[in-house]
C-alpha positions as CSV (number, residue, x, y, z in Angstrom):
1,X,181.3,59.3,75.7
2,X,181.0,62.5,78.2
3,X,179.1,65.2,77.6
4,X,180.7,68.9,78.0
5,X,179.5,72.3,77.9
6,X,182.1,74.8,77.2
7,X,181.3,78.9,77.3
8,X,184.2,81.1,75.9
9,X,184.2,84.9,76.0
10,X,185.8,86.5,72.8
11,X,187.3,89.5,72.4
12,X,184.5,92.3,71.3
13,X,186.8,94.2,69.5
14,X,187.7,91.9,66.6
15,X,185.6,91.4,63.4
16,X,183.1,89.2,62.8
17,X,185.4,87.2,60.5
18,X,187.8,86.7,63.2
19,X,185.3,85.7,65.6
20,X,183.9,82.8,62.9
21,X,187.5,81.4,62.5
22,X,187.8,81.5,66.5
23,X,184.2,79.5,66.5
24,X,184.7,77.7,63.2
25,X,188.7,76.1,64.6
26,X,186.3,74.9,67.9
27,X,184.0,73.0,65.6
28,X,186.8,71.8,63.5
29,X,188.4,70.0,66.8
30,X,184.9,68.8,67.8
31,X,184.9,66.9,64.7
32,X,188.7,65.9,64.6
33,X,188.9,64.5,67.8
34,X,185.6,62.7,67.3
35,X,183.3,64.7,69.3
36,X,179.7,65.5,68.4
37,X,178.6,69.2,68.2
38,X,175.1,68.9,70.0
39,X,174.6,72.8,70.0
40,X,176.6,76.0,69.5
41,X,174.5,79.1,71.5
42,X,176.0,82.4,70.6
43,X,174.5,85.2,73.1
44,X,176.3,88.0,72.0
45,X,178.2,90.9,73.2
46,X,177.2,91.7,76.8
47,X,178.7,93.6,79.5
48,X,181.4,91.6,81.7
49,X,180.6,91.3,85.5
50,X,184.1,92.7,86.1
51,X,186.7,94.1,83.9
52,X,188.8,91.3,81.4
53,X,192.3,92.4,79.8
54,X,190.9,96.4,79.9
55,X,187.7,94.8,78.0
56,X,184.3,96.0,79.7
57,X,182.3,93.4,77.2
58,X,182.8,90.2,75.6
59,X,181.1,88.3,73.2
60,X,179.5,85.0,74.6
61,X,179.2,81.7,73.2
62,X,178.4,78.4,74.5
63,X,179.0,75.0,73.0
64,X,176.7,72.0,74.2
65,X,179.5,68.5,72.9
66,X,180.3,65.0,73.3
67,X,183.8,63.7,73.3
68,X,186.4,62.5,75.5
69,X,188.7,64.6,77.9
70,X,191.8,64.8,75.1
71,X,189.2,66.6,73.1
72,X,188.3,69.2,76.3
73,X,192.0,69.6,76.6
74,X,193.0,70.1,73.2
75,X,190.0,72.9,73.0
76,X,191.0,74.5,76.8
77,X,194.8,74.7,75.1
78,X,193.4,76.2,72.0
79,X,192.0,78.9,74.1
80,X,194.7,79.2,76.3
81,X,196.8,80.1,73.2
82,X,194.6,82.4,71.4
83,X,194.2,86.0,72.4
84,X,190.9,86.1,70.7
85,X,189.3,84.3,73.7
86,X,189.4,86.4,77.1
87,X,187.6,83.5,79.5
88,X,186.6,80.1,78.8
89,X,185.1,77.5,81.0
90,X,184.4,73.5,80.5
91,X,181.7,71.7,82.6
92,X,180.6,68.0,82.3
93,X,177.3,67.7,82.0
94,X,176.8,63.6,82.2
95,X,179.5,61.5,82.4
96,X,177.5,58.8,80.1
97,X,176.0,60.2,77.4
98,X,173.4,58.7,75.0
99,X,174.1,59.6,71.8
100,X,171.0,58.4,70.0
101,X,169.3,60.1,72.7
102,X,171.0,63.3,71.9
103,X,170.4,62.9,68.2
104,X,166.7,62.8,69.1
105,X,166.5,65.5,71.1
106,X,168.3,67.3,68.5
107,X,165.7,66.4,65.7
108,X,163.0,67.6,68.2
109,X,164.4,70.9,68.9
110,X,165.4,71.1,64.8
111,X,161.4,70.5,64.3
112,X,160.4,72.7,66.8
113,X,163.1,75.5,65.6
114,X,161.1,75.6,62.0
115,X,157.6,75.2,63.3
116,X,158.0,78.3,65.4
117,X,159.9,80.1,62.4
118,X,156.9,79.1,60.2
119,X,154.4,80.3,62.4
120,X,156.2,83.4,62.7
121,X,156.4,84.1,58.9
122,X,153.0,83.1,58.7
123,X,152.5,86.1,61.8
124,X,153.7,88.2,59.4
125,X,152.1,87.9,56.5
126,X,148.8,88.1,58.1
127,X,150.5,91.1,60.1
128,X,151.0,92.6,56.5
129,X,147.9,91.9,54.5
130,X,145.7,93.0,57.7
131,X,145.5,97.1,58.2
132,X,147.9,97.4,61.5
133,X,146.3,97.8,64.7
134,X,147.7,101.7,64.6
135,X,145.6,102.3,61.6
136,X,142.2,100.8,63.1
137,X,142.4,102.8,66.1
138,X,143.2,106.1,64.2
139,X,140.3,105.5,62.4
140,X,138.2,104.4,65.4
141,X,139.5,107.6,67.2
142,X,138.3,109.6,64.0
143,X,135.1,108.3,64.7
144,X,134.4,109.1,68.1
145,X,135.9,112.6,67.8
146,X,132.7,112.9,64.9
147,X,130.3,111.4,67.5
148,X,131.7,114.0,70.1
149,X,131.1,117.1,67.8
150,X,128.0,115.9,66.7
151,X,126.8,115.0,70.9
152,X,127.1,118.8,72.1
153,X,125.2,120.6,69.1
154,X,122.1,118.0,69.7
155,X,122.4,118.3,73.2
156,X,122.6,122.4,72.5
157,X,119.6,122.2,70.4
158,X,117.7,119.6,72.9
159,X,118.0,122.5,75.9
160,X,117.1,125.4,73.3
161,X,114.1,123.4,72.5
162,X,112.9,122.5,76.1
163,X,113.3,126.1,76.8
164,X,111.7,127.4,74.2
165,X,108.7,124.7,74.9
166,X,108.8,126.1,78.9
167,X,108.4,129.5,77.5
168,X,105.3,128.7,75.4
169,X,103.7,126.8,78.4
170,X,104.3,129.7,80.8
171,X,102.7,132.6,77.6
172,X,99.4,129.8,77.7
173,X,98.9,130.4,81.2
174,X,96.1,132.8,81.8
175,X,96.0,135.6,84.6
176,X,93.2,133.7,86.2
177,X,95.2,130.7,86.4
178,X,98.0,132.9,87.9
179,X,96.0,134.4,90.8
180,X,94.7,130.6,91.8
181,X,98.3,129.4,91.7
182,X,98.9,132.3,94.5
């Protein structure tokens, strides 16, 4: 069994339940024809390189399979008939795949897929039940405006003091001690 990758471009314009029967009939000849779906990738709506039937966008989806050619064909002519689907394109990606290799590697990546969607949950909650970051440094910026307030009225009373302390100094000085300093 060969493994294919195809990437079709669908029409933007039609609704997202039109664009799940264009998707859905794909995996329905996967699994008529007796083809594996290793992976169905949908990217999204993103702007075409060029223009396509007036369309400046498409909607981008790649499917990762295993089959024979009749079941490439059988999906090419599907697209070919459909207006739903601007572009398509079908490239082989091994000519003799494994498919308990595949199944594997699809378990891993399955694994991997809900370890990271744990973690993030688990990123969130902690995101949630933890002040945010914004709120901390609000109330660290609080607190350094206080400290800055606070800084010029010592540093106010600090020189009124040392002058005050220079003009007692200079009153204690005695007119004898004046005429030695000249």
């Amino acid at each position: 069994m060969r493994r294919y990758e195809t990437f079709v471009i669908a029409d933007p314009d039609i609704t997202q339940e039109q664009r799940d029967l264009l998707l859905d009939r794909v995996k329905e000849l996967i699994g008529q024809m007796n083809g594996m779906l290793v992976f169905e990738d949908i990217w999204g709506e993103k702007k075409l390189a060029y223009e396509i039937r007036k369309k400046e966008r498409g909607y981008y989806v790649r499917f990762d399979y295993c089959g024979g050619a009749e079941l490439v064909n059988e999906i090419e002519r599907f697209f070919r008939i459909d207006d739903r689907a601007l572009k398509y394109m079908t490239v082989l990606l091994d000519k003799d795949a494994d498919l308990e290799k595949i199944k594997e590697e699809q378990a891993a990546a399955e694994t991997k897929r809900e370890l990271e969607k744990a973690a993030a949950e688990k990123a969130r909650e902690e995101e949630a039940a933890a002040p945010s970051s914004a709120e901390a440094q609000a109330r660290e910026d609080e607190a350094a405006a206080a400290e800055a307030e606070q800084a010029p009225q010592e540093t106010e009373s600090a020189a009124a003091a040392s002058a005050s302390d220079a003009e007692e100094s200079a009153a204690k000085i005695t007119p004898s001690e004046k005429k030695e300093e000249a």
